[in-house]
C-alpha positions, 0 to 999 in steps of 0.5 A: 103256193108259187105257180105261174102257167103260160096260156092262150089269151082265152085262158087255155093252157098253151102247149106246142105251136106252129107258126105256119111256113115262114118264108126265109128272110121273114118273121111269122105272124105273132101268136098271142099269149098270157102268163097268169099267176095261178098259185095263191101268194103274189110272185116278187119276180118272174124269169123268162128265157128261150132254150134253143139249140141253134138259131141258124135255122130259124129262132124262136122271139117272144114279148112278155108285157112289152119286154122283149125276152132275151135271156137263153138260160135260166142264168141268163134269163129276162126278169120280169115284174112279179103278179098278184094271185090271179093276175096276168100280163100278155105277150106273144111269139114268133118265128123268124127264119133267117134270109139264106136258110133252106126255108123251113124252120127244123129247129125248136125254141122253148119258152121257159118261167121261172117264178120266185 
């Protein structure tokens, strides 16, 4: 079975985050993550993408295994190297609100993975 699940570092699903009050012009502190293989066969590949509606307002960035994810659909996602059952790499997102924005971040980003 292909399953990949996105975690806390201490192995605790991870599920919406708040980033805190992200001053314009500004990125917040990271919050770390891991993605682990938890199916039973190893995965050839994994794809890593952002779903956001619009960045204007802030915009979501996340680092998988020191690969800066860049795609913003599954078409378009970032292609990581697969994992073995039970293996993990780490990462982490942020929030960047940019500078001119009205402060506070309205938007929402999504991180998205793919297994195959």
């Amino acid at each position: 079975m292909l399953d990949i699940d996105i975690q806390t570092p201490a192995g605790a699903p991870l599920g919406s985050s708040n980033f805190g009050d992200v001053p314009p012009g500004t990125t917040s502190n990271p919050l770390p993550l891991k993605l682990v293989n938890t199916g039973t066969v190893a995965h050839a590949r994994i794809l890593c993408w952002i779903e956001q509606a619009d960045t204007t307002d802030g915009a979501m960035r996340a680092v998988i295994g020191g690969v800066a994810i860049t795609g913003t659909s599954r078409e378009t996602a970032t292609s990581l190297p697969g994992l073995a059952p039970a293996g993990s790499v780490p990462g982490e997102v942020t929030w960047y609100n940019p500078a001119g924005s009205p402060g506070l971040p309205v938007d929402t980003g999504v991180l998205r993975v793919r297994v195959e």
